[in-house]
BARO-344944 format. One line per 5 residues: number of its first residue (from 1); for each residue x, y, z of N, C-alpha, C, O. Coordinates in nm, 4 decimals, always signed. Layout:
<atoms>
NUM) X Y Z X Y Z X Y Z X Y Z ~ ...;
</atoms>
This chain:
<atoms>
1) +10.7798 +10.2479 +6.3609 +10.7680 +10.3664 +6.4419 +10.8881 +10.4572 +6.4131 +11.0036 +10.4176 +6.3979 ~ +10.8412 +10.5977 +6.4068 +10.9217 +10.6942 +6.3311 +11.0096 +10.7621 +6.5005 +10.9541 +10.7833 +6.6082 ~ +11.1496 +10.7796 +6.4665 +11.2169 +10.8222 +6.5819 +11.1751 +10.9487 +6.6713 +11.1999 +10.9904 +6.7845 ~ +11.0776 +10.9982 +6.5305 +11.0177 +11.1568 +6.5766 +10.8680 +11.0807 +6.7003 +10.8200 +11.1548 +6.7861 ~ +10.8304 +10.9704 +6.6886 +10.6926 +10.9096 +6.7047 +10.7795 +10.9116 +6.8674 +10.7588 +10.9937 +6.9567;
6) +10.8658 +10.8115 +6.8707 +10.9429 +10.8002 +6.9768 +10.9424 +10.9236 +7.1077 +10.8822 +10.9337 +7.2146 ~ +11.0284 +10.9945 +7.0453 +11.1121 +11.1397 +7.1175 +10.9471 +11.2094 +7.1658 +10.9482 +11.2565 +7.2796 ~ +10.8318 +11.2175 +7.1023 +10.7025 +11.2655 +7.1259 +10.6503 +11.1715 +7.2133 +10.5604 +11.2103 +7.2879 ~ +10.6881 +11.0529 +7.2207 +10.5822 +10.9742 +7.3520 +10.6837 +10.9649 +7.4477 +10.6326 +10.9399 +7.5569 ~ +10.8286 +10.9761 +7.4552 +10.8557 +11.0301 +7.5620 +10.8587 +11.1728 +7.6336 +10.8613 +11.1916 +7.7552;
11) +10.8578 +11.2525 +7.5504 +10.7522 +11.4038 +7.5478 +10.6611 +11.3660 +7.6701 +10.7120 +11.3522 +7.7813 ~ +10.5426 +11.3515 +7.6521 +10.4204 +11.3047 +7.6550 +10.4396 +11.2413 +7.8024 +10.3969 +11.2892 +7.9075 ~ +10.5347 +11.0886 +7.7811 +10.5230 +11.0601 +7.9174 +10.6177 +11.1113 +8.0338 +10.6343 +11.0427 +8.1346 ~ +10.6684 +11.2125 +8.0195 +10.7597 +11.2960 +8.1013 +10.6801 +11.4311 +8.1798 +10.7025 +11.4778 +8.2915 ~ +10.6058 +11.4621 +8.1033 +10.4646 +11.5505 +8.1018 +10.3640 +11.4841 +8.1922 +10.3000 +11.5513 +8.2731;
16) +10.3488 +11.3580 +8.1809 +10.2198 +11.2535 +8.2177 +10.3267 +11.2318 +8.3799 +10.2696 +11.2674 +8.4829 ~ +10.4253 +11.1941 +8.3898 +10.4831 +11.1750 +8.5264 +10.5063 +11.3230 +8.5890 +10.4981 +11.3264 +8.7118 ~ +10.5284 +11.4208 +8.5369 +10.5259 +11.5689 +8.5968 +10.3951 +11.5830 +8.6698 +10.4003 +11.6319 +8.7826 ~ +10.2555 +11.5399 +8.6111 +10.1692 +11.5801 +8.6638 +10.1284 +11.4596 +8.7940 +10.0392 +11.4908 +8.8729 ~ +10.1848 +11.3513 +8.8060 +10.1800 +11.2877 +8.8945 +10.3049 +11.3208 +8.9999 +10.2939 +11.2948 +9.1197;
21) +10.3719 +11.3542 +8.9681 +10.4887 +11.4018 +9.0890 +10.4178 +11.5698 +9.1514 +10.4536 +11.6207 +9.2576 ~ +10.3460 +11.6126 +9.0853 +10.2659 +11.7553 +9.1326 +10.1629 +11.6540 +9.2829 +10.1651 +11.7012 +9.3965 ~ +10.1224 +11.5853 +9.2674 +9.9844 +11.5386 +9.3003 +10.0633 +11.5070 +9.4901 +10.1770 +11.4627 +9.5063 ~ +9.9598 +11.5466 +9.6156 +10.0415 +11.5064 +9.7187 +10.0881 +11.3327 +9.7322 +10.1058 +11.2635 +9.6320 ~ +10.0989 +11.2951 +9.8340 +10.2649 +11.2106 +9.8638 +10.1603 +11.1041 +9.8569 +10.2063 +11.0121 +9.7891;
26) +10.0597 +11.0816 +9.8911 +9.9238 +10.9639 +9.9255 +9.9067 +10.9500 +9.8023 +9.9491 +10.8413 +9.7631 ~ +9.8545 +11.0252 +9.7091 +9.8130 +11.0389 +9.5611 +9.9217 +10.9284 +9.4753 +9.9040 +10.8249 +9.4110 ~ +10.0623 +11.0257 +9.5192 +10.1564 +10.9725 +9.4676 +10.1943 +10.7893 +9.4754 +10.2158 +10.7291 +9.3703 ~ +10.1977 +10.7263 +9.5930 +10.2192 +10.6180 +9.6317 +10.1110 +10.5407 +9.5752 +10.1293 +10.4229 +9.5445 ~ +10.0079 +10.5937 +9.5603 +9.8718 +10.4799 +9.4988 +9.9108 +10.5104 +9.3672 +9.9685 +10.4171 +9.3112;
31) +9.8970 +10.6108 +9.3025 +9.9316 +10.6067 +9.1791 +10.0325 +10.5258 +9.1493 +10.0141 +10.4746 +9.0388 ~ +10.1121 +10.4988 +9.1904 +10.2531 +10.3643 +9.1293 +10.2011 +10.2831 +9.1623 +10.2178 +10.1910 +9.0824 ~ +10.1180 +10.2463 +9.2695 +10.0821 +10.0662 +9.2607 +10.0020 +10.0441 +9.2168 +9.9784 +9.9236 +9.2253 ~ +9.8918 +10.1287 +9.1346 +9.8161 +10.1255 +9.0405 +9.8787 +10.1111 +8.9339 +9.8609 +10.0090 +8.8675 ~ +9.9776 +10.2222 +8.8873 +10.0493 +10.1559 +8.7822 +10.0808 +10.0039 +8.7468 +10.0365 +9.9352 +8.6548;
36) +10.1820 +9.9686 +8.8605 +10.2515 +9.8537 +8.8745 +10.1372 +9.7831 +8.8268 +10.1462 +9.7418 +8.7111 ~ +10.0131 +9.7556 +8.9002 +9.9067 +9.6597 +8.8719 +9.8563 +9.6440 +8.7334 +9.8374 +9.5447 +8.6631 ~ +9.8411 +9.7636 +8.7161 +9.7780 +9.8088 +8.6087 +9.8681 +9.7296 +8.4581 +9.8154 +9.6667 +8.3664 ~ +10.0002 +9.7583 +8.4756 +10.0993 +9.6961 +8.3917 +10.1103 +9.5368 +8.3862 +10.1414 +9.4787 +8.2822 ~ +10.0834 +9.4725 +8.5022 +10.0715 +9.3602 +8.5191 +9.9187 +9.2866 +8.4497 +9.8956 +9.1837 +8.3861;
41) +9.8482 +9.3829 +8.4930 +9.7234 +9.3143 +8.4219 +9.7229 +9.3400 +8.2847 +9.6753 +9.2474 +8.2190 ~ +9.7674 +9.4537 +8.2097 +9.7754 +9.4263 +8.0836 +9.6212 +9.4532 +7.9635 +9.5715 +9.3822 +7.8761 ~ +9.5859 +9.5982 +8.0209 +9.4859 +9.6399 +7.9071 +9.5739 +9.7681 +7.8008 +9.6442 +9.8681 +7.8153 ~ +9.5157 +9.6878 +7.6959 +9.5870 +9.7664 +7.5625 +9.5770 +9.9203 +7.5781 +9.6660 +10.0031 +7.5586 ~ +9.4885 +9.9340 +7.6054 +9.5166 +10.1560 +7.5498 +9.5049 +10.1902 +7.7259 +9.4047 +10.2411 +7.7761;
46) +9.6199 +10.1534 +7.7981 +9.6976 +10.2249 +7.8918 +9.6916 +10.3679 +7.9159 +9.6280 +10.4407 +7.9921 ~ +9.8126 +10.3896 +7.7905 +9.9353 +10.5122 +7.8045 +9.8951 +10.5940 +7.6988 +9.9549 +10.7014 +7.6912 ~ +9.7748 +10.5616 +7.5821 +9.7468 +10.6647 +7.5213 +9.7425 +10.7907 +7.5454 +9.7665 +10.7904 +7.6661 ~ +9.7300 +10.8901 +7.5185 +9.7055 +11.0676 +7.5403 +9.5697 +11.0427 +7.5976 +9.5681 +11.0622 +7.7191 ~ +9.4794 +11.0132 +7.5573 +9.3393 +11.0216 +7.6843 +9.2959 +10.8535 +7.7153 +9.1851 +10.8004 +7.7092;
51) +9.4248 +10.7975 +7.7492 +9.4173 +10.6787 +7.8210 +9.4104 +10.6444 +7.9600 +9.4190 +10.7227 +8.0546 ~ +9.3975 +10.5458 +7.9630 +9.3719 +10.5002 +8.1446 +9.4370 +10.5753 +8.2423 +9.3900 +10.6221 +8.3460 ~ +9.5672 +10.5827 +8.1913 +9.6443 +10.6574 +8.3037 +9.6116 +10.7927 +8.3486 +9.6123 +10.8410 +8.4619 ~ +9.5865 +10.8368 +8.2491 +9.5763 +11.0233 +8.2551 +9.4468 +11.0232 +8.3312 +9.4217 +11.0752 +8.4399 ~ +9.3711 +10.9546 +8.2520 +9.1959 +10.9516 +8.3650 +9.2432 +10.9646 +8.4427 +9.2560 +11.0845 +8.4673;
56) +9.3203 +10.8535 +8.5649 +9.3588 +10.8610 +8.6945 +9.4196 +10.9705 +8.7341 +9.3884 +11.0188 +8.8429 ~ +9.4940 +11.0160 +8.6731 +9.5620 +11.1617 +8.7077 +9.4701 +11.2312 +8.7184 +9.4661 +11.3006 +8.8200 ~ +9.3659 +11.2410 +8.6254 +9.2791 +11.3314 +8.6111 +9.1910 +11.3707 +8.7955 +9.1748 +11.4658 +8.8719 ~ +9.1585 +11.2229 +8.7853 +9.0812 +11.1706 +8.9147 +9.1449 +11.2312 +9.0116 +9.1062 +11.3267 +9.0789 ~ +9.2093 +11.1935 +9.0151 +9.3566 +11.2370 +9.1479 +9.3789 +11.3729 +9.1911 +9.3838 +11.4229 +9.3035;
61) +9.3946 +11.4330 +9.0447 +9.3937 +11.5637 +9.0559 +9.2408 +11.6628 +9.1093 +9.2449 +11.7526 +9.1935 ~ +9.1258 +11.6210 +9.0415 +9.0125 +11.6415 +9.1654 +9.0060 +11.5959 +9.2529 +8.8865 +11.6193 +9.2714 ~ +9.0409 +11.5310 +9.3545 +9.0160 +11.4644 +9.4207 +9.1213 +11.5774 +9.5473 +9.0890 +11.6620 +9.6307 ~ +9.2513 +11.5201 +9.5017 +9.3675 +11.6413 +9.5717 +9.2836 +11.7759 +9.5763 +9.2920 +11.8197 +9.6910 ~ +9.2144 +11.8496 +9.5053 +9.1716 +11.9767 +9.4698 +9.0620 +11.9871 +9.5557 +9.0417 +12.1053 +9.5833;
66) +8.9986 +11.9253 +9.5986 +8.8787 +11.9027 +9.6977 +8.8735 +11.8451 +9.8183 +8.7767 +11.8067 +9.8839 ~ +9.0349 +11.8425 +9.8494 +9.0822 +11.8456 +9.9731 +9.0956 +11.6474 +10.0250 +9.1611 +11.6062 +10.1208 ~ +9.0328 +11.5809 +9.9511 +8.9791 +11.4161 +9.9918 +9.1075 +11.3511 +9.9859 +9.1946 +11.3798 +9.9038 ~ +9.1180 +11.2541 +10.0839 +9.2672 +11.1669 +10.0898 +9.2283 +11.0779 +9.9649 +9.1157 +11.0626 +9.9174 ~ +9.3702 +11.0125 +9.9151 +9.3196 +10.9096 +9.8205 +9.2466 +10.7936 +9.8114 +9.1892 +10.7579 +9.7085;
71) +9.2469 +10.7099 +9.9564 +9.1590 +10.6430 +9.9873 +9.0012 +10.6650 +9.9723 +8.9152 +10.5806 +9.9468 ~ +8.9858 +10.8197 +9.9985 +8.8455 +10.8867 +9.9871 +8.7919 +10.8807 +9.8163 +8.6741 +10.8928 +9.7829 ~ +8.9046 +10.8600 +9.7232 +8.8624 +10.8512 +9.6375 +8.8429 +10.7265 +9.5401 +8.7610 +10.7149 +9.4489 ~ +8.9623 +10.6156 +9.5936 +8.9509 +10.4856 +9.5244 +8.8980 +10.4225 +9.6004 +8.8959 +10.3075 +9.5566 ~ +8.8230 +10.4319 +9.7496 +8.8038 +10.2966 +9.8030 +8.9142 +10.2750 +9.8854 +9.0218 +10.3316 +9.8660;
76) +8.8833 +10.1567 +10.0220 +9.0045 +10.0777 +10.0486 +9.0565 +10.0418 +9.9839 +9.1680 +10.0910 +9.9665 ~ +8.9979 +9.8943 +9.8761 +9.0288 +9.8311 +9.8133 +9.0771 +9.8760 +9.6687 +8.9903 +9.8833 +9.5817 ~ +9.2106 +9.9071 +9.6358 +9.2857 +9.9657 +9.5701 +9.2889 +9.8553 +9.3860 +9.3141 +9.9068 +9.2771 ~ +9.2728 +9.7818 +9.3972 +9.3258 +9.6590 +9.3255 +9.1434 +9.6567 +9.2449 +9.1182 +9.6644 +9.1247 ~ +9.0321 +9.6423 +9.3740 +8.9228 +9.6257 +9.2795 +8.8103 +9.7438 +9.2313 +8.6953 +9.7435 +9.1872;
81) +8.9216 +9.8529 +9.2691 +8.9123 +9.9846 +9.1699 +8.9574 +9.9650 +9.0961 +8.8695 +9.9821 +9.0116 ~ +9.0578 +9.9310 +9.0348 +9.1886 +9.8949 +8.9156 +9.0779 +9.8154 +8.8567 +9.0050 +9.8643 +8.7704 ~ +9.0662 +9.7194 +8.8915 +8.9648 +9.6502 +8.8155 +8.8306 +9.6717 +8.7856 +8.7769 +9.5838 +8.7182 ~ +8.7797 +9.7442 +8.8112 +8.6548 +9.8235 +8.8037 +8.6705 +9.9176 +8.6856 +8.5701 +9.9341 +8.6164 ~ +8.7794 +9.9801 +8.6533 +8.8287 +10.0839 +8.5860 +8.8374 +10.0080 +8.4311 +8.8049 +10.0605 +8.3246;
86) +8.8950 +9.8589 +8.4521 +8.9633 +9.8272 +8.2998 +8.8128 +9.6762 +8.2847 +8.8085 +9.5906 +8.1964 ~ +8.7299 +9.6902 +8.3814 +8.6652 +9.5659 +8.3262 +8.5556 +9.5667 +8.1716 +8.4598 +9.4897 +8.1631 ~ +8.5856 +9.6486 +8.0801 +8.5116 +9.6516 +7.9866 +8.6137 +9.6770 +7.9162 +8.5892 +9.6626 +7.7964 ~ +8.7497 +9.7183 +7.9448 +8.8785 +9.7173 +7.8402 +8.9290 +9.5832 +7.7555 +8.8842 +9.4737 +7.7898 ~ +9.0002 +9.5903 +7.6710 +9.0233 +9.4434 +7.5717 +9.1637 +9.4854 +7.6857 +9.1957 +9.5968 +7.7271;
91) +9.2526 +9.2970 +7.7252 +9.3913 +9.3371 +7.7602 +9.4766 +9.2639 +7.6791 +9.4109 +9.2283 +7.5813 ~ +9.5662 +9.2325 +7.6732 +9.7114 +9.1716 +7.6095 +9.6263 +9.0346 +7.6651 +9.5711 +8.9864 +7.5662 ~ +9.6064 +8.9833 +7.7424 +9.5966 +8.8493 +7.8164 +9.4503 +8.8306 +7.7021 +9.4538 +8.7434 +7.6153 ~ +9.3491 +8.9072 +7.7147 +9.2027 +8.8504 +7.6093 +9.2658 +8.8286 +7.4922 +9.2486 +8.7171 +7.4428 ~ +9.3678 +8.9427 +7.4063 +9.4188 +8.8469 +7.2877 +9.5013 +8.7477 +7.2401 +9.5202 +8.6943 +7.1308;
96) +9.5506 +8.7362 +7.3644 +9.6120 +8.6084 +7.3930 +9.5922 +8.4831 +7.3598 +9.6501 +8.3869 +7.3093 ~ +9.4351 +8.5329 +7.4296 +9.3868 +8.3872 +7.4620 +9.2643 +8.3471 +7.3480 +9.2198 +8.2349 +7.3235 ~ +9.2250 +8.4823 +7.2857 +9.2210 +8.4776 +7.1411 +9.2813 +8.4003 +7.0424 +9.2360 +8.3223 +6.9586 ~ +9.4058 +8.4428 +7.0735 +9.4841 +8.3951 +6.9311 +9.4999 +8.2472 +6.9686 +9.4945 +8.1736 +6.8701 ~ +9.5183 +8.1843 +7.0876 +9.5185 +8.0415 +7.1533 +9.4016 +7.9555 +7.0726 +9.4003 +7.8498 +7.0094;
101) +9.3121 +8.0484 +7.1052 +9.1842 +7.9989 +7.0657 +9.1590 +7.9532 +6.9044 +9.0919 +7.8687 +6.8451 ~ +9.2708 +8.0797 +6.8641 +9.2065 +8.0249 +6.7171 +9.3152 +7.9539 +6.6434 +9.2698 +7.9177 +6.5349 ~ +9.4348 +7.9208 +6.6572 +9.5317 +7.8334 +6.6316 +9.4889 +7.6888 +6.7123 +9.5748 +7.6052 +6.6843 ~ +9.3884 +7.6330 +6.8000 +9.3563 +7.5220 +6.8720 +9.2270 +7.4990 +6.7235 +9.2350 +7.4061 +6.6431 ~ +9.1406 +7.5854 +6.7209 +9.0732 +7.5775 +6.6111 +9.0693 +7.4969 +6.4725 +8.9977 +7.4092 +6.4242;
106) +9.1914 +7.5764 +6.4293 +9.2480 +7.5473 +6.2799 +9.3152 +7.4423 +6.3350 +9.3131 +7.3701 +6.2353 ~ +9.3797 +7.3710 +6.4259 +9.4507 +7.2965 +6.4445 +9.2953 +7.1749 +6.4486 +9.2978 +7.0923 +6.3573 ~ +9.2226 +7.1694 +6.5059 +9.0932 +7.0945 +6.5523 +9.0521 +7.0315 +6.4422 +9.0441 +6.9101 +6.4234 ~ +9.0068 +7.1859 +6.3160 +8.9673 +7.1446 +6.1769 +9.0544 +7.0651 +6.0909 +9.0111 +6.9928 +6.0011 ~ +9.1747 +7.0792 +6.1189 +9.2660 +7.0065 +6.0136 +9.2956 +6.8780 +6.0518 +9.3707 +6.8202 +5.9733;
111) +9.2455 +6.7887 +6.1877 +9.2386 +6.6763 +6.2633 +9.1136 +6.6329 +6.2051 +9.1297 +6.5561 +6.1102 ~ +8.9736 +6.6644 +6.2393 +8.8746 +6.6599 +6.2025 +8.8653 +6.6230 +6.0260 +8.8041 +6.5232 +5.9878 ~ +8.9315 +6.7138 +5.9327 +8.9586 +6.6752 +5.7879 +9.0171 +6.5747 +5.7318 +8.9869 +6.5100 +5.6316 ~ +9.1496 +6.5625 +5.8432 +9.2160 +6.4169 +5.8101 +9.1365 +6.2545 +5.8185 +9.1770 +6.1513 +5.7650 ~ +9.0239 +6.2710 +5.8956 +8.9726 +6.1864 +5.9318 +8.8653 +6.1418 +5.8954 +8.8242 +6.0313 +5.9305;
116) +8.7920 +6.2348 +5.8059 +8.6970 +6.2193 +5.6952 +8.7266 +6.1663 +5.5733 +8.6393 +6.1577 +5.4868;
</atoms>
């Protein structure tokens, strides 16, 4: 990664938190524990330019614009919106458990070979 790649995605995410510090104080507070969650659970294209996050901003930002509290727009249940949002996303944890999968594999076959 080029230092110019760098200095542009913090660009980007300084821009991406501007438009969440615009958004009112309700907006604001769900938006970080969505984050937080969101970081914890761990789906790959996040923070892209038309990634997960910005959707939500996006959301947020109609939502603020049409007068609706944030609750009015995620639901009570804050966490199985979050999850509603990324359940067709690949995360860090699926390739994980991918790569688990396929080092138990090759490990399986080369047990299996010895023994033939």
């Amino acid at each position: 990664m080029r230092i110019q790649d760098i200095i542009e995605g913090k660009k980007e995410w300084r821009a991406h938190m501007a438009r969440v510090k615009s958004l009112p104080q309700d907006y604001q507070i769900v938006y970080r524990e969505m984050q937080k969650y969101l970081f914890k659970v761990g789906p790959v294209e996040l923070t892209d330019e038309k990634g997960l996050l910005s959707g939500i901003v996006d959301l947020f930002e109609e939502g603020a614009a049409l007068g609706k509290g944030v609750l009015e727009v995620t639901g009570s249940d804050v966490a199985a919106f979050c999850d509603d949002l990324i359940k067709d996303s690949k995360t860090y944890a699926d390739i994980y458990q991918e790569s688990v999968d396929q080092k138990v594999s090759k490990a399986m076959k080369k047990v299996t070979d010895k023994t033939k």
